[in-house]
C-alpha positions in Angstrom: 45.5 49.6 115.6 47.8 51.3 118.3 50.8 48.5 117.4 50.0 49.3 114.0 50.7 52.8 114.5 53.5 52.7 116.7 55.7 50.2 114.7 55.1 52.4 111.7 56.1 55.4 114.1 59.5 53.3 115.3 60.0 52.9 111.5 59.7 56.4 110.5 62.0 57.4 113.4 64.6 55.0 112.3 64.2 56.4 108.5 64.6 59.9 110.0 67.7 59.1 112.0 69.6 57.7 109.1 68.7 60.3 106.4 70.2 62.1 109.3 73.0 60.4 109.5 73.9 60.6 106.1 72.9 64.2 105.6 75.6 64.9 108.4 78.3 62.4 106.5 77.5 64.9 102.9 77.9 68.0 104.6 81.3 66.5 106.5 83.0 65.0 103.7 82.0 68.3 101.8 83.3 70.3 104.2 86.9 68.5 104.1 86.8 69.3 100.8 86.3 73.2 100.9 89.2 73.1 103.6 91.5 71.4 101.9 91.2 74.3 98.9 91.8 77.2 101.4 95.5 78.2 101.5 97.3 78.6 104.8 99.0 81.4 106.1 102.3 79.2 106.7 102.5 78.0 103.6 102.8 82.1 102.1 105.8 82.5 104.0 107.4 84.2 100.9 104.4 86.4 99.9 105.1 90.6 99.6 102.6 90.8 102.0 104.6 89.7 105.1 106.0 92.2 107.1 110.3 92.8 107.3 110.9 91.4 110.6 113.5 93.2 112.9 113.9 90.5 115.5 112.1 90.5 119.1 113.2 88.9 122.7 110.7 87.1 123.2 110.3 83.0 123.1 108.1 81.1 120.3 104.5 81.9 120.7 103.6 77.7 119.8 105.4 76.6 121.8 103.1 78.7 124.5 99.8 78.0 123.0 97.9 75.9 120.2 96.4 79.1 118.8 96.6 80.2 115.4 96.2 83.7 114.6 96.2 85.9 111.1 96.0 89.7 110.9 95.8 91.6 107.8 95.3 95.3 107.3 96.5 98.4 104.4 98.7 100.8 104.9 99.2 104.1 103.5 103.0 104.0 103.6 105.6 101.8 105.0 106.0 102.5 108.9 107.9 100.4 111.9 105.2 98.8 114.5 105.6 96.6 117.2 104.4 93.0 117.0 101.4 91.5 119.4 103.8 88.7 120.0 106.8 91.4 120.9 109.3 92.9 118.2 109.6 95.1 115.7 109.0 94.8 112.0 108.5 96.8 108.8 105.0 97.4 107.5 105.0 97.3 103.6 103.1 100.2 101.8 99.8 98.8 100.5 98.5 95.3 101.9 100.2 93.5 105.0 100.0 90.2 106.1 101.0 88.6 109.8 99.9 85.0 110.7 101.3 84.0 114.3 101.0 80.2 115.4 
C-alpha cells in the first residue's frame, strides 16, 4: 500500500511540474506578444511631443549606461528647462515627451 501511494504521489508530482511548465511557456510566449505591440520611445523620434532641443556639453548618456528612461508630463505654456542628462530644450505647450537611452 505505501509503494502504491508513493508512486501515484511521484506521478502526481511529475503531472504538476509539467502543467507547470507549460503554464509558464503560455504566459511567456503571451507575453512576447503584448511587448511586441507596445511602441517605443525611439521609434517616435518625430512625434510633437518631443521637446526642441538646444544642444548640451555633455557626452551620450548610452554610451555611460544600459538604462532606458522616459519622462512625460503637461505643460501650461511653453518654457526652457534643463535636461536630467545636461542641456537645454524647449518644453511644448500641452503634452511633452523625453525618452533618454
Amino acid at each position: 500500500l505505501a509503494a502504491t501511494t508513493l508512486a501515484g504521489s511521484l506521478l502526481a508530482a511529475a503531472g504538476l511540474a509539467r502543467a507547470r511548465r507549460g503554464a509558464v511557456r503560455r504566459a511567456a510566449e503571451a507575453g512576447s506578444e503584448m511587448v511586441a505591440d507596445i511602441p517605443r520611445p525611439e521609434d517616435l523620434l518625430e512625434s510633437p511631443k518631443f521637446p526642441l532641443y538646444m544642444g548640451g556639453t555633455n557626452g551620450y548618456m548610452s554610451r555611460a549606461t544600459r538604462e532606458r528612461h522616459a519622462i512625460t508630463w503637461t505643460a501650461k505654456e511653453e518654457a526652457i528647462f534643463e535636461l536630467p542628462i545636461g542641456g537645454w530644450a524647449t518644453m511644448n505647450a500641452g503634452e511633452n515627451l523625453c525618452y533618454f537611452r
